[in-house]
N, C-alpha and C positions, 0 to 999 in steps of 0.2 A: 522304807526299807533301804531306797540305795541313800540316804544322807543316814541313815545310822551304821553303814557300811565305811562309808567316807568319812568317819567322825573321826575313829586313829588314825585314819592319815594325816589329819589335818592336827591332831593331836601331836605327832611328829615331826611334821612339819613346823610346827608350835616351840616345841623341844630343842628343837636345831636351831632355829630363830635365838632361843632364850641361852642356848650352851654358845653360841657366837657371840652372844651379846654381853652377857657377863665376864668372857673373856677379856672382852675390850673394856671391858668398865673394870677390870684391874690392871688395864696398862694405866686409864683413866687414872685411876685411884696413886697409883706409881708416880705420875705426871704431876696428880695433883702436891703429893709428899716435896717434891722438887721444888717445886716453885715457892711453896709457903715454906719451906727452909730456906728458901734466897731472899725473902721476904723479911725473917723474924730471926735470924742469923746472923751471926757475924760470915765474914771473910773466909774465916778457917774454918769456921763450923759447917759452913755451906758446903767446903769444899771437902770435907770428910764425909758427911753424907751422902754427896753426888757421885764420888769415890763407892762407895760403901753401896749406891742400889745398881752402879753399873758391873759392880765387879758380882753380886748376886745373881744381876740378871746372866750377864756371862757362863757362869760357874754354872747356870743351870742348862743349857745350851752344849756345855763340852764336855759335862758331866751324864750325859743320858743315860742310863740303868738298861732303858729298850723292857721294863717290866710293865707298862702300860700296854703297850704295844702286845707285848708275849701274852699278856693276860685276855685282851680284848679280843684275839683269833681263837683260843683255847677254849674248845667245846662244854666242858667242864670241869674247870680246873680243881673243885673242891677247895675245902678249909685247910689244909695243910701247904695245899702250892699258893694259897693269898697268905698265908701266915710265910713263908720264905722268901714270896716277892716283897712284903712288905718289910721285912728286912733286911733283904737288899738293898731295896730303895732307900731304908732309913742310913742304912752303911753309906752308901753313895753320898749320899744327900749330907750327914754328920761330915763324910771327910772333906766336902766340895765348898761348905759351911765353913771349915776352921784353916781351909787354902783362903778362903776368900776374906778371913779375921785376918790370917799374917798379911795377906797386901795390903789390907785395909792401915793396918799399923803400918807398914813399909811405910806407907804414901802417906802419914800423918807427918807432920811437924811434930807434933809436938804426943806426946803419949799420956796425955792425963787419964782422969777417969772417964770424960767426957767422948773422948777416942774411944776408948775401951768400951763403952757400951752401946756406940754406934757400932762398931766393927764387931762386936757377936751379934747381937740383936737381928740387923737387918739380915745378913747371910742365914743366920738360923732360922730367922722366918720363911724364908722364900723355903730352907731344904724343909719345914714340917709342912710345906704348903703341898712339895714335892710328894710325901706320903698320901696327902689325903687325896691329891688327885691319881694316884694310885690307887685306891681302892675305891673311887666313885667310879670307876671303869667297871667294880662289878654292876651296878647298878645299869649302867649304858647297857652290860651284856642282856640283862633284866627286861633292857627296852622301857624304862624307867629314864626317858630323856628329861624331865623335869628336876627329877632327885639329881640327876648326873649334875645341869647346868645349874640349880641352886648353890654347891660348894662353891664358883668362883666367885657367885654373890656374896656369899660369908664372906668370901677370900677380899673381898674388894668393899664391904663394910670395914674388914679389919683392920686393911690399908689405909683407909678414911679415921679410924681414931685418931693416930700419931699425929692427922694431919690437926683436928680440933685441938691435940694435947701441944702442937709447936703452936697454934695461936693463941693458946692458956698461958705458956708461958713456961711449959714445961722443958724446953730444950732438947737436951738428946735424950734425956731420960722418957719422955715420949714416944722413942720407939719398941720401949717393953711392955706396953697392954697392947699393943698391935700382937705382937708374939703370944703374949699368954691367951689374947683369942685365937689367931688362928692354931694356938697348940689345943685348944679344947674344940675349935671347928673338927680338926682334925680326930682325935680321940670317939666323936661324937662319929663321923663318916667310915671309923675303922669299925663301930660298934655296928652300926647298919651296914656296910658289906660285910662281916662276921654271920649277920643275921642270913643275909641272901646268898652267900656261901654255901651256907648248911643248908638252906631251901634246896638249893641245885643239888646237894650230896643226895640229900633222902629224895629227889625226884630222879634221881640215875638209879639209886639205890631199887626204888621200888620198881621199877621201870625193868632191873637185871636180874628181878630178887635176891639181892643179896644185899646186906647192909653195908656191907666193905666196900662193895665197887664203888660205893659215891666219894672215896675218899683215899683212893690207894697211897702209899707210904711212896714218896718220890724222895731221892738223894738230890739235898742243896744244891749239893757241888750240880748237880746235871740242871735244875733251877736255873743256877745263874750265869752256866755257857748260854743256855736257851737262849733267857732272857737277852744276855751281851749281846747273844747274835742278833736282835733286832738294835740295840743301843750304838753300837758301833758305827753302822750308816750315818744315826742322827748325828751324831759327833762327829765323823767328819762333813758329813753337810754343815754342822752348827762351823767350825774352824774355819771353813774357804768362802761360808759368808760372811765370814769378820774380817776376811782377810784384807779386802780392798781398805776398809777402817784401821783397819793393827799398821798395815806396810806404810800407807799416806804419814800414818804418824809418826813410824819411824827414819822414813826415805823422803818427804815429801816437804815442801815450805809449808808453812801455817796456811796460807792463804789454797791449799790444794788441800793438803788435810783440815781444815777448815768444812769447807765446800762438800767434800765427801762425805764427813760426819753427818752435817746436815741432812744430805740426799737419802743417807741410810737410815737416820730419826725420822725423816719423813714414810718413806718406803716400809721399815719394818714393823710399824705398828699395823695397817692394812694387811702382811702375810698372815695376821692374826685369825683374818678371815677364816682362809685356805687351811690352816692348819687345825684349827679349833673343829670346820665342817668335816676332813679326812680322817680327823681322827672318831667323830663321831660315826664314823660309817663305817669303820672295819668290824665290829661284829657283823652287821649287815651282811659285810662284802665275803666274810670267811663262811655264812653261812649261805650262801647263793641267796639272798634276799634283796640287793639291789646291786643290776647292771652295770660294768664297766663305763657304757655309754654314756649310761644317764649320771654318773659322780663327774665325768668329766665335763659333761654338757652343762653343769650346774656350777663346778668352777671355772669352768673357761667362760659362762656368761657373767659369773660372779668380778672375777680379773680383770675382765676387759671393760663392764661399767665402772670400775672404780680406776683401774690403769686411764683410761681416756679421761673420766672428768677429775683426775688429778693432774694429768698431762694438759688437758684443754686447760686447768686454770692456772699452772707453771706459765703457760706460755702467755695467756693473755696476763700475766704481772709483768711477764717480762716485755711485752709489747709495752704497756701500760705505761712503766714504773721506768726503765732501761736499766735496769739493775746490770751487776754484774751478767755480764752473757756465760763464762766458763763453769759458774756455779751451778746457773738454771739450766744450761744444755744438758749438764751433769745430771741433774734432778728428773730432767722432761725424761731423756734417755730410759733409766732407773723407773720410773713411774709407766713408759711405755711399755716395758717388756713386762710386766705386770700381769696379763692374761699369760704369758709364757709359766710366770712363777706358779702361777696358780695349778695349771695341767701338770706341771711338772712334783706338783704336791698329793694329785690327784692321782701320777703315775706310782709314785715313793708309795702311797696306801694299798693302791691291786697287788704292789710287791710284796709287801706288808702281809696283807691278806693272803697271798697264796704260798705262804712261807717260806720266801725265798729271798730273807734278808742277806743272802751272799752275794746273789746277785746286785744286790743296791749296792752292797758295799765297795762292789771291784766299777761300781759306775762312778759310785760318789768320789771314791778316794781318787782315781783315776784322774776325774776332772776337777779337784780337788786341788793336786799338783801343776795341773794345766793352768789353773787359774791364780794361783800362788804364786808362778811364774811369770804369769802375763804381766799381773800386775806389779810386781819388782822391775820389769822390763820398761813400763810405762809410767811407773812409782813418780821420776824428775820431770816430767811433761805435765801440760795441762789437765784438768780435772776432767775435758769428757773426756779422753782416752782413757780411764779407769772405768766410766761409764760404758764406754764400748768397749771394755772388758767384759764388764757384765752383763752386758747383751748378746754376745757372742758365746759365752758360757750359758748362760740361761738356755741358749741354742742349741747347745750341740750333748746338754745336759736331758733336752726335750729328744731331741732322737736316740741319745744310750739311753733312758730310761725307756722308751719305746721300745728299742730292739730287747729288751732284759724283760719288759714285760711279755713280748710275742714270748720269748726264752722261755718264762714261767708258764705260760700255758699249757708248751706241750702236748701229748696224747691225752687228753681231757681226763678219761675213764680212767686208764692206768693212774694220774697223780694224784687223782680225787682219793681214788681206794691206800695207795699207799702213804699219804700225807696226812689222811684225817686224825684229827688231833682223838683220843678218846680220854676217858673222866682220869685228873688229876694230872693231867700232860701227855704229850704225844706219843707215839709206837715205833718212832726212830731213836738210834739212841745206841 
């Protein structure tokens, strides 16, 4: 009796494991694309395409919609508020797509066709990739963690074509069956949350007897302030952690923007963790189903195994090896506060969850300029005082998010009753 009690747990536990893991196996898959175009490429080709997945990757970072987020606390949201989100996000995603074609051309030499269909392709990809992890969020709501983390599987099979199709010999035209799958992963993930949509409608429905309430008529326009309000935060977080990378390259020698680059390719693929786990928890967290304590206690153990033995093996290379010391300080630093980034990803989801995306916002943007600053100030100096920028933000990012969280708590009773989101969006407004 108690192991078939303990079987969903473990099942969830399963789920989490599997949505972390395919996450990272599409940065993988990102990584892999990179290298076998430096490999089977020319010079300028290489360099269009390197162009082409950073400015994707970017574009999706300072483009945030915030309709994952809005969608994942919302009680239930019904078929009409996922048919609005999901065109928002396509809107988002379309215009963030065809900013990231014109750079893609700016930064070409030369404009043949081969440019041309590196610079739609790969941007388009990422924004349908954008859609469908939009609506694998209904499923997550479902508790459906397996359906959830199998899309980034697809999503990272996908990426792995173009890579067989550059060693075939296909060139840049290898990046359009990558596209045409993940534009039918997606099609396919819209079709099944469509499904679990209308499940939720007819189970509110029957629940209130009346067939309407699972689906009440919401105004777009109020959709997508909602939604903003959670997007907003992420976009200025996504901006003031590019910052240290954007100003070094502007303000800085090679050999300092160099070094930083570095530290940040290393670093930001591990947040993948933290953010892939937080995001998997906010239905949980909107619906009192798992503890403040325990998300934090799970990232902060998470950060800090992987902060120390990436810090512990920076430093023994640098012992080792004598490499440059301004680079690796730069990196140990970065790799250290690591457990910090983690809690503070953990702090960003209780906000998340208790709908009080204004308050993140007046944290983020806040220390957003703090950090902007810092590092313009310390931009001409050596690369770890950029480092000790970001350790000292990650700091003081960890205590506003703290006091913003105590902030959302408030009279418990009172905000539970006047927050709760009810079917088809919330009763503020």
């Amino acid at each position: 009796m108690t192991l078939h009690r303990a079987a969903p747990a473990e099942r969830a536990r399963g789920g989490q494991l599997a949505g972390v893991g395919t996450a990272v196996l599409v940065r993988v898959a990102t990584l892999a694309q990179l290298l076998v175009a430096a490999l089977v490429l020319d010079a300028a080709g290489y360099a269009v395409v390197a162009v082409a997945l950073g400015v994707a990757a970017a574009a999706q970072v300072v483009t945030d919609s915030g309709a994952a987020a809005y969608l994942a606390i919302l009680e239930r949201p019904g078929p009409r508020v996922l048919r609005q989100l999901v065109a928002w996000q396509a809107l988002v995603g379309g215009v963030a797509a065809g900013v990231g074609a014109l750079l893609v051309l700016r930064a070409a030499a030369a404009g043949d066709a081969t440019v041309l269909v590196v610079a739609l392709a790969v941007p388009a990809t990422s924004a349908v990739e954008s859609v469908g992890r939009l609506c694998r969020v209904q499923w997550l709501r479902g508790e459906r963690v397996h359906a959830y983390a199998s899309v980034d599987g697809g999503y990272a099979a996908a990426r792995l074509v173009p890579v067989g199709c550059l060693l075939a010999g296909w060139g840049a035209w290898s990046f359009v069956p990558g596209l045409v799958l993940a534009l039918a992963a997606t099609l396919v993930v819209w079709a099944g949350a469509r499904v679990e949509a209308q499940a939720d409608a007819v189970a509110a429905a029957s629940v209130a007897a009346d067939r309407a309430a699972g689906d009440e008529p919401v105004p777009f326009a109020r959709t997508v302030r909602r939604s903003m309000a959670y997007g907003v935060p992420v976009m200025a977080t996504g901006l003031y952690s590019q910052a240290p990378v954007v100003v070094t390259a502007a303000l800085s020698s090679v050999e300092t923007a160099a070094a930083v680059a570095v530290a940040a390719r290393l670093v930001q693929p591990l947040e993948m963790v933290a953010a892939s786990y937080s995001q998997m928890a906010l239905p949980a967290l909107a619906r009192g189903r798992m503890v403040r304590e325990h998300l934090l206690a799970v990232l902060g153990a998470q950060g800090l195994a992987l902060g120390v033995g990436g810090a512990v093996g920076v430093a023994g290379f640098l012992w080792v090896t004598g490499a440059d010391r301004d680079g690796w300080v730069l990196a140990f630093l970065m790799l250290a506060v690591l457990p910090v980034k983690y809690l503070n990803y953990g702090q960003a989801a209780l906000l998340t969850a208790a709908r009080r995306p204004d308050l993140r916002t007046v944290v983020s943007v806040g220390l957003g300029l703090v950090c902007l600053t810092a590092v313009v100030l310390v931009a001409r100096g050596p690369a770890w005082e950029v480092g000790a920028v970001v350790v000292v933000n990650e700091l003081l990012l960890l205590v506003g998010l703290g006091v913003a969280v105590r902030a959302a708590q408030g009279p418990a009773p009172r905000r539970a009753a006047v927050q709760r989101v009810r079917v088809g969006g919330d009763r503020r407004g």
